[in-house]
Short mmCIF file of the C-alpha atoms (twelve columns), coordinates in Angstrom:
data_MODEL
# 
_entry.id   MODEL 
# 
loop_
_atom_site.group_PDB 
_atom_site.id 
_atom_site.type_symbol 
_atom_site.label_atom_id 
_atom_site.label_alt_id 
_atom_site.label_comp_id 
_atom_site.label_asym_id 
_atom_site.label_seq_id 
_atom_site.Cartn_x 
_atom_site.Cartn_y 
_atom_site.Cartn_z 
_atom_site.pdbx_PDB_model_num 
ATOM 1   C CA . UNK A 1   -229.111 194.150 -201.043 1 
ATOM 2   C CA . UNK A 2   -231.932 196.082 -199.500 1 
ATOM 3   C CA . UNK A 3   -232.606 199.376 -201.020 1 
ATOM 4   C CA . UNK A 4   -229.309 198.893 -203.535 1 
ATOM 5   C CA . UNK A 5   -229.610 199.688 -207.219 1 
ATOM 6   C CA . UNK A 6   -227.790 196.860 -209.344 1 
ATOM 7   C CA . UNK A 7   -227.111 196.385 -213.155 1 
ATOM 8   C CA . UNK A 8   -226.414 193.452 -214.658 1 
ATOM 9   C CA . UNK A 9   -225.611 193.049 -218.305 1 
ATOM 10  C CA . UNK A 10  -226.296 190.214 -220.459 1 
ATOM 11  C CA . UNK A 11  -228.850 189.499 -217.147 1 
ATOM 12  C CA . UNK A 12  -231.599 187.827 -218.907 1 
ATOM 13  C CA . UNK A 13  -230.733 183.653 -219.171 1 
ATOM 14  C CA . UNK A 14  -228.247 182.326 -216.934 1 
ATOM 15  C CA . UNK A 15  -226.004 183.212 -214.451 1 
ATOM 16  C CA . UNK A 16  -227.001 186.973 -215.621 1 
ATOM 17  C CA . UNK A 17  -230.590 185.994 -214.674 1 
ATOM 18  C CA . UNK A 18  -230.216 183.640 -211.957 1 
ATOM 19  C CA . UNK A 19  -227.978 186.622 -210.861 1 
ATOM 20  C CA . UNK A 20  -230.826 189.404 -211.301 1 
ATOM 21  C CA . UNK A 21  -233.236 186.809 -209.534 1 
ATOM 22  C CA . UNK A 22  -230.895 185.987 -206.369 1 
ATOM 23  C CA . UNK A 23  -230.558 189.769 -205.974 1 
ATOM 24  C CA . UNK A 24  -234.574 190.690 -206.276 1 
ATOM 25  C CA . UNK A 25  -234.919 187.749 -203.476 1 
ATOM 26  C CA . UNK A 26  -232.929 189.911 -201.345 1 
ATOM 27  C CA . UNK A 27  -234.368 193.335 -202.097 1 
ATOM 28  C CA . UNK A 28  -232.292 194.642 -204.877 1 
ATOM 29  C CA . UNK A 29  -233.667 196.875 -207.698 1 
ATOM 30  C CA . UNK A 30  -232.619 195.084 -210.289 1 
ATOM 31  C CA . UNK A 31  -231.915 196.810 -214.237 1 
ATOM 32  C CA . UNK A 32  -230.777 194.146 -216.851 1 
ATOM 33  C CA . UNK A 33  -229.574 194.677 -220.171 1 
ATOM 34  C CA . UNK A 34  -229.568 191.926 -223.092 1 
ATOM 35  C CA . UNK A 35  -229.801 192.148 -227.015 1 
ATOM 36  C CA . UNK A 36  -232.322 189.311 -228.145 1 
ATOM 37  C CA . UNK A 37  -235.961 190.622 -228.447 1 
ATOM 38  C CA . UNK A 38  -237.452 187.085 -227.079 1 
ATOM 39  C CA . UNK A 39  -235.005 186.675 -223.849 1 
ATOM 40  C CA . UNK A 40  -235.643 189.760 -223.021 1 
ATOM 41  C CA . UNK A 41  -239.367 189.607 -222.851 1 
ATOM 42  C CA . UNK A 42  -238.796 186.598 -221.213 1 
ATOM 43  C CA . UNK A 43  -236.556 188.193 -218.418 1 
ATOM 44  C CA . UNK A 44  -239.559 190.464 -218.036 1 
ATOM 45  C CA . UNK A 45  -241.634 187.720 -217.553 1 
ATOM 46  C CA . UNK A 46  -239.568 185.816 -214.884 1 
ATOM 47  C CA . UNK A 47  -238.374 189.251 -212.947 1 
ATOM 48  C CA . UNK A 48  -241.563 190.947 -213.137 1 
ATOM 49  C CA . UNK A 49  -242.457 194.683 -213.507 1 
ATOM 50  C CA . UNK A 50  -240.505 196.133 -210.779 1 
ATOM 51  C CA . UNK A 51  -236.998 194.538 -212.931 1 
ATOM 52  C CA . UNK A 52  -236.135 197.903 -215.238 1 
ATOM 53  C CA . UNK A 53  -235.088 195.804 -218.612 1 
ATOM 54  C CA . UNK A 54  -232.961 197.569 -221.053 1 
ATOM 55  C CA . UNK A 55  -232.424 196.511 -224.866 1 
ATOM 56  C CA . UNK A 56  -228.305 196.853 -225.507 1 
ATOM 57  C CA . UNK A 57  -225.708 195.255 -227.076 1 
ATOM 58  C CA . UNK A 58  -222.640 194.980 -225.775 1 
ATOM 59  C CA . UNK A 59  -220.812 194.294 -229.137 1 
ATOM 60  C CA . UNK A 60  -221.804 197.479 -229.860 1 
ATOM 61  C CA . UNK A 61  -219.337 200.472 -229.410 1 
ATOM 62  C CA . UNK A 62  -221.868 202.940 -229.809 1 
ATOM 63  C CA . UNK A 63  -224.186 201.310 -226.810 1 
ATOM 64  C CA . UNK A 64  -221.371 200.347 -224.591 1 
ATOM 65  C CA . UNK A 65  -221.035 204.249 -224.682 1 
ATOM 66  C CA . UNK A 66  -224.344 205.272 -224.060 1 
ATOM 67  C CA . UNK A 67  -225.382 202.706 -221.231 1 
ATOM 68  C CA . UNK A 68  -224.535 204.790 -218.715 1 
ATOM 69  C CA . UNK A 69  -226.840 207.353 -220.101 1 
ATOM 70  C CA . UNK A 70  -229.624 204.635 -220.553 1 
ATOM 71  C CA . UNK A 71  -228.954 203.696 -217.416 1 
ATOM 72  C CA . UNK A 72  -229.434 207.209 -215.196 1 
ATOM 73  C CA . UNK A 73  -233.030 207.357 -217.233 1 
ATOM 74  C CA . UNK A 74  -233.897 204.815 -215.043 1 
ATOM 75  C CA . UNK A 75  -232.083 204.999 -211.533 1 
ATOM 76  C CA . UNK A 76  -229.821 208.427 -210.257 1 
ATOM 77  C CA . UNK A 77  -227.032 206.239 -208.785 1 
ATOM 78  C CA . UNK A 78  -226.139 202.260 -208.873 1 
ATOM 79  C CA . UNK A 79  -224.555 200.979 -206.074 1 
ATOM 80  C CA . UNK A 80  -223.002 198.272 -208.129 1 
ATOM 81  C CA . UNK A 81  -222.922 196.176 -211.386 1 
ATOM 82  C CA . UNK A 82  -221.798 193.083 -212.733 1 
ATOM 83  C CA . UNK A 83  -220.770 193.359 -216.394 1 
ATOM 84  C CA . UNK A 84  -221.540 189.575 -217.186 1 
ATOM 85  C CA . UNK A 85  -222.305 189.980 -221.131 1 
ATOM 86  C CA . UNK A 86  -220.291 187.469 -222.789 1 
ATOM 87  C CA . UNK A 87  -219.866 185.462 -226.094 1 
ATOM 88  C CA . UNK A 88  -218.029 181.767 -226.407 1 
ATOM 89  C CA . UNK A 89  -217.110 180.550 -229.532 1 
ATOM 90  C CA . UNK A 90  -214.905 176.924 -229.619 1 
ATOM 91  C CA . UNK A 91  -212.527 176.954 -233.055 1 
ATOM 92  C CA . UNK A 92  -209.611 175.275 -233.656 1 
ATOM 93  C CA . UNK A 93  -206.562 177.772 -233.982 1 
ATOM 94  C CA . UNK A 94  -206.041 176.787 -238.077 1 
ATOM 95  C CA . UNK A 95  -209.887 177.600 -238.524 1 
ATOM 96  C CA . UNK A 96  -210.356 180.996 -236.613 1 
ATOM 97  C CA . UNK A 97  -211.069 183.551 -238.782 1 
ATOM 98  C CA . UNK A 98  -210.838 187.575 -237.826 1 
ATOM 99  C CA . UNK A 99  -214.679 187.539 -237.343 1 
ATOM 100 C CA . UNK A 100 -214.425 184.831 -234.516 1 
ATOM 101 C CA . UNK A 101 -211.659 187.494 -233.366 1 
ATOM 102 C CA . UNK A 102 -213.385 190.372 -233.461 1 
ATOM 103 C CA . UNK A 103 -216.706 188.941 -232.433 1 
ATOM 104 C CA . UNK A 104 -214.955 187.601 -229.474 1 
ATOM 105 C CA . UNK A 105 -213.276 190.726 -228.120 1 
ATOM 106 C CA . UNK A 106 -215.926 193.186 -229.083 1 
ATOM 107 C CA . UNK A 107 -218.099 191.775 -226.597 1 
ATOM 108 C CA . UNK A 108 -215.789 190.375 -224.224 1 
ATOM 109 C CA . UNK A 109 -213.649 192.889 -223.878 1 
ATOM 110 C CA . UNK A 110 -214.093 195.941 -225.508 1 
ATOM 111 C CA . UNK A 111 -218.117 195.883 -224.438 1 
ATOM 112 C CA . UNK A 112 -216.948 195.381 -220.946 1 
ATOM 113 C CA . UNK A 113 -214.458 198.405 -221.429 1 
ATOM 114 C CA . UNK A 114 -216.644 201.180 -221.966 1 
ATOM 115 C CA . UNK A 115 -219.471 200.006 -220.319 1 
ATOM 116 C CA . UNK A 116 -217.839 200.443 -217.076 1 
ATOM 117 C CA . UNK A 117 -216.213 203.545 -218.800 1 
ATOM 118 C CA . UNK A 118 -219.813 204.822 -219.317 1 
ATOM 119 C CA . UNK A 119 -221.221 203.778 -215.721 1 
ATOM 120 C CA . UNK A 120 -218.295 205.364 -213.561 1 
ATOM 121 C CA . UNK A 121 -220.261 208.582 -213.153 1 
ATOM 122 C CA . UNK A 122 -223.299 207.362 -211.990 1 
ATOM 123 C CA . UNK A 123 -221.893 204.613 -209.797 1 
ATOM 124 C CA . UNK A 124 -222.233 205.912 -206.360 1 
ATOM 125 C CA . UNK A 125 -219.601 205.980 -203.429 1 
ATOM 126 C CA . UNK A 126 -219.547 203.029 -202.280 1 
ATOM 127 C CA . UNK A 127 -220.516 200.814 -204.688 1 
ATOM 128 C CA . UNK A 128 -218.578 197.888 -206.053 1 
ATOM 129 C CA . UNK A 129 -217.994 196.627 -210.082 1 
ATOM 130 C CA . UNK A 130 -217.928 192.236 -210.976 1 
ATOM 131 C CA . UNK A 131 -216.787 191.188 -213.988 1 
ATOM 132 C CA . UNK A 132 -217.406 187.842 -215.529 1 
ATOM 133 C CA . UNK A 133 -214.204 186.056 -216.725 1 
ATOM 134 C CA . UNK A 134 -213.304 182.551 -217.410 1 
ATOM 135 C CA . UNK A 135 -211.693 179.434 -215.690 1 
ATOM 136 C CA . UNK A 136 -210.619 179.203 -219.440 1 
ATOM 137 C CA . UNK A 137 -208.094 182.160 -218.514 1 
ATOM 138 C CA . UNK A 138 -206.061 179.902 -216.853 1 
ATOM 139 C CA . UNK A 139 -205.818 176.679 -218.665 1 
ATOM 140 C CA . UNK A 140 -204.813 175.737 -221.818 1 
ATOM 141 C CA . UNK A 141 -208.009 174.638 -223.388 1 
ATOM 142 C CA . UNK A 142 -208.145 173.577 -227.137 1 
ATOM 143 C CA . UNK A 143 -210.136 175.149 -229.732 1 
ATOM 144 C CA . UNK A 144 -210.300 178.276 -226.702 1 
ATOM 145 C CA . UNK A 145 -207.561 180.336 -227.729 1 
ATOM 146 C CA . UNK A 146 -209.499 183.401 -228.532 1 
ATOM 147 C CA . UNK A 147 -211.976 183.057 -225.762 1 
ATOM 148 C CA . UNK A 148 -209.100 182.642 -223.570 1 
ATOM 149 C CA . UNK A 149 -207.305 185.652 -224.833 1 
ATOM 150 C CA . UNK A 150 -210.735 187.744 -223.898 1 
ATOM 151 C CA . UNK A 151 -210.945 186.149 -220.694 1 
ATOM 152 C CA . UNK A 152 -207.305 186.702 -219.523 1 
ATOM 153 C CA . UNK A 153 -207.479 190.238 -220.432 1 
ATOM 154 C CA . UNK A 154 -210.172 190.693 -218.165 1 
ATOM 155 C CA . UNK A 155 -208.720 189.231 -215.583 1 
ATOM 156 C CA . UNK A 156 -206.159 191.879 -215.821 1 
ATOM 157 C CA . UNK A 157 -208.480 194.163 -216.264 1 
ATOM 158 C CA . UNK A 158 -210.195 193.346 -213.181 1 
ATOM 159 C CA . UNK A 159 -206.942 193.918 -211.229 1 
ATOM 160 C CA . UNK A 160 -206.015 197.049 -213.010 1 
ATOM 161 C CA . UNK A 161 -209.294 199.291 -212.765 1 
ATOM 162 C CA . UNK A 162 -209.688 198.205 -209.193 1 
ATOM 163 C CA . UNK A 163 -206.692 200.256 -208.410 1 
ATOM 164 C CA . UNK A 164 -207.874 203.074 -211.065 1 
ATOM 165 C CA . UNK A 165 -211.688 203.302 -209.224 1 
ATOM 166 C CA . UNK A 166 -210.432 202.634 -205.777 1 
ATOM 167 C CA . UNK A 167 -210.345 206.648 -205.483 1 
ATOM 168 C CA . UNK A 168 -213.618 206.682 -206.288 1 
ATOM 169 C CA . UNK A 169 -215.208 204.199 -204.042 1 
ATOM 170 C CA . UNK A 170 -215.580 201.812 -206.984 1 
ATOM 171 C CA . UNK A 171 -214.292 198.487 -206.082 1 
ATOM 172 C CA . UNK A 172 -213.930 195.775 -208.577 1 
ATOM 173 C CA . UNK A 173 -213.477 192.106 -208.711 1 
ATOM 174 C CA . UNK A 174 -213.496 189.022 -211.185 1 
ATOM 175 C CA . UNK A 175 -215.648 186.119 -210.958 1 
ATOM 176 C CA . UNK A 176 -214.346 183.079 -213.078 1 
ATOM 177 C CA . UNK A 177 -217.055 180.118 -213.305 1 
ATOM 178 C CA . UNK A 178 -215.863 177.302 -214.715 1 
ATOM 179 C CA . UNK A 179 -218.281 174.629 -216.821 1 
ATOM 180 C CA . UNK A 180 -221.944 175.728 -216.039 1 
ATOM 181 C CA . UNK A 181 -225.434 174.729 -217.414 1 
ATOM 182 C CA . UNK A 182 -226.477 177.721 -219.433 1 
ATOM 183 C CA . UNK A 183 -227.884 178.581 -222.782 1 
ATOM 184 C CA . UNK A 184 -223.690 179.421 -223.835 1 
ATOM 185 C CA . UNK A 185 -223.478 175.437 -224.781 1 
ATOM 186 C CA . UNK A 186 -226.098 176.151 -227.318 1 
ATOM 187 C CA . UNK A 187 -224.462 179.120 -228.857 1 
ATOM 188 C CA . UNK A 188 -220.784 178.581 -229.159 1 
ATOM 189 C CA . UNK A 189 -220.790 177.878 -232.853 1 
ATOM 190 C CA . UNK A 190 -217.608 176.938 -234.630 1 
ATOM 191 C CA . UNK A 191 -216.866 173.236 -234.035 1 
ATOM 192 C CA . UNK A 192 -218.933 171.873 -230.733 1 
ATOM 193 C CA . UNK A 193 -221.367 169.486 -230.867 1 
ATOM 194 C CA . UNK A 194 -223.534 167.937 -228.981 1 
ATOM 195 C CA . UNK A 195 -220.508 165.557 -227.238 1 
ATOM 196 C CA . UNK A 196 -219.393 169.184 -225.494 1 
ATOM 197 C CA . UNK A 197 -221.855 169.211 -223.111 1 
ATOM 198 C CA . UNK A 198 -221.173 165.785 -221.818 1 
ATOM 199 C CA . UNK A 199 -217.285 166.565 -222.279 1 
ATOM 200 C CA . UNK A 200 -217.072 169.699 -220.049 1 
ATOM 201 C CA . UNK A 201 -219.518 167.788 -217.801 1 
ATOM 202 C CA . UNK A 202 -216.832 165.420 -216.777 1 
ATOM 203 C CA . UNK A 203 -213.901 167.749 -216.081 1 
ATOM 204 C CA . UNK A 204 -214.966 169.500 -212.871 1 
ATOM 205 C CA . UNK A 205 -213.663 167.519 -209.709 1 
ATOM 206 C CA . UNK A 206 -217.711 166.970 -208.707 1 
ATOM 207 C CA . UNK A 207 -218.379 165.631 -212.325 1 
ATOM 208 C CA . UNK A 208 -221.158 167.829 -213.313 1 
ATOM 209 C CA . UNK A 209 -221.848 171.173 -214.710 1 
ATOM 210 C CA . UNK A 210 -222.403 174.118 -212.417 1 
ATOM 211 C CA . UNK A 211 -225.722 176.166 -211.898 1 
ATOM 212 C CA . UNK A 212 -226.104 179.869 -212.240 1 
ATOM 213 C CA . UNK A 213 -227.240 179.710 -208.775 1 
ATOM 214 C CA . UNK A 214 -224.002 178.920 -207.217 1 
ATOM 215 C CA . UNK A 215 -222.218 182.006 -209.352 1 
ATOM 216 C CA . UNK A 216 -224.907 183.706 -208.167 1 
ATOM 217 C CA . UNK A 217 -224.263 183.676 -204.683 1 
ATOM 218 C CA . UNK A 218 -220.485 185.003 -204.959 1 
ATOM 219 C CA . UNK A 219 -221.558 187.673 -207.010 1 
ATOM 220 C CA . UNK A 220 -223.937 188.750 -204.811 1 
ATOM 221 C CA . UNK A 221 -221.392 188.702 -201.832 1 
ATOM 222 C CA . UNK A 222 -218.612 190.667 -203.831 1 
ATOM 223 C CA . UNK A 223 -221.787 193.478 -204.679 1 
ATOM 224 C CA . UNK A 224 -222.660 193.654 -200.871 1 
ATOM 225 C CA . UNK A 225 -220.998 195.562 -198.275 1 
ATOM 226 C CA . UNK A 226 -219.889 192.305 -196.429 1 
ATOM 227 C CA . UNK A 227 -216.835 192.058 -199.294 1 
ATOM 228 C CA . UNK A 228 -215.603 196.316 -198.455 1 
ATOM 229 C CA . UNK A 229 -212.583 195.425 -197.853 1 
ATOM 230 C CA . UNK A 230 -212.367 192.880 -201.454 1 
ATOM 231 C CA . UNK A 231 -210.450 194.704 -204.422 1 
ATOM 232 C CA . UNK A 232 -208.959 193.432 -207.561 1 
ATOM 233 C CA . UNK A 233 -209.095 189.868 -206.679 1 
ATOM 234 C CA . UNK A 234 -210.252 186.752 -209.083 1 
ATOM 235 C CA . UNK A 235 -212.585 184.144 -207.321 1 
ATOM 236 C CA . UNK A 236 -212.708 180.531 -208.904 1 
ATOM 237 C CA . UNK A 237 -216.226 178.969 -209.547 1 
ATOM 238 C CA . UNK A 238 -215.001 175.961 -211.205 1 
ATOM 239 C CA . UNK A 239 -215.885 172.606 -209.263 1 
ATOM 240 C CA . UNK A 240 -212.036 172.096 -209.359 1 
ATOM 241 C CA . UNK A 241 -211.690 171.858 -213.009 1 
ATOM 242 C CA . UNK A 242 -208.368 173.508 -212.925 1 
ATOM 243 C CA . UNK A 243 -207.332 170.487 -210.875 1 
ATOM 244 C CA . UNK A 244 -208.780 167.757 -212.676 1 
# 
């Protein structure tokens, strides 16, 4: 990571930041996007002055658009990103309403869309694209279906612009954690309470949530040049949920 350039969106509590930390550690130049006022200041705080920290939401169309923009105010070229930005709401199917929809896949999907649409020209050749998915995208989860949906379609997005970028030295790949300990648990709103935790605790094969560290670590191998020859290809971070 020495000398590299990364962004990292929704990069300022959990894997995002564990992510932006990992990557400092190992010489990175870090940039990190988020929306709340107080997380970012804290990001600040925990990644220091050298961290460039940028105020955008990603389930905004009109910042997805201009990140790349925001972006090359701060840093020529990136050599990579990892569009992590990501909302999780748990509602049964008779209770989800268009909002949970549209809250859902604005920022899941659409925010992940066009901000790699609006990065491509200032992502250098080499550099290499990870996405944050879901272990959700392949099970059948109750109460997930929408979250699911925006998961699975970037897993196919994942597979799709990595043969779209490839031309352009962009490589992209998916990273799909499974249950980790982040501030998500606290945010999902529509029906979990405070037996979720514990539930999704107890499904992985090691019973026990994962950290941001160990998504981390992955990420930061797909954004190095030891993955080159790693395109359009989902990696698991799951504890072995799916076979639980």
């Amino acid at each position: 990571m020495k000398n590299k350039t990364i962004l990292i969106t929704g990069g300022t509590t959990g894997i995002g930041l564990a992510t932006a930390q990992l990557l400092q550690s190992e010489g990175a130049q870090v940039i990190v996007t988020g929306r709340n006022p107080d997380t970012l200041a804290s990001a600040k705080s925990v990644l220091g002055s050298k961290a460039i920290i940028i105020k955008s939401d990603s389930a905004s169309l009109a910042d997805a658009q201009a990140l790349g923009a925001e972006v090359s105010k701060h840093a020529a070229k990136l050599d990579g990103a990892f569009l992590n930005a990501g909302i999780a709401q748990f509602v049964p199917f008779a209770d989800t309403t268009p909002k949970h929809y549209e809250d859902m896949f604005n920022v899941n999907v659409r925010g992940v869309y066009f901000q790699l649409q609006s990065l491509a020209a200032i992502l250098a050749n080499p550099s290499s694209v990870v996405i944050t998915a879901s272990v959700a995208a392949q099970l059948g989860l109750a109460t997930a279906s929408i979250y699911a949906a925006t998961k699975a379609a970037i897993v196919s997005l994942g597979k799709t612009l990595a043969v779209e970028l490839a031309p352009q030295g962009i490589r992209v790949n998916v990273v799909s954690p499974g249950p980790i300990k982040t501030p998500i648990f606290g945010k999902m709103g529509g029906h979990a309470d405070s037996g979720v935790e514990d539930y999704m605790a107890s499904r992985p094969l090691v019973k026990r949530l994962g950290t941001g560290d160990e998504v981390a670590g992955l990420v930061s191998y797909l954004l190095s040049d030891k993955s080159s020859f790693v395109y359009g290809s989902e990696f698991l971070v799951d504890g072995g949920v799916r076979f639980a």
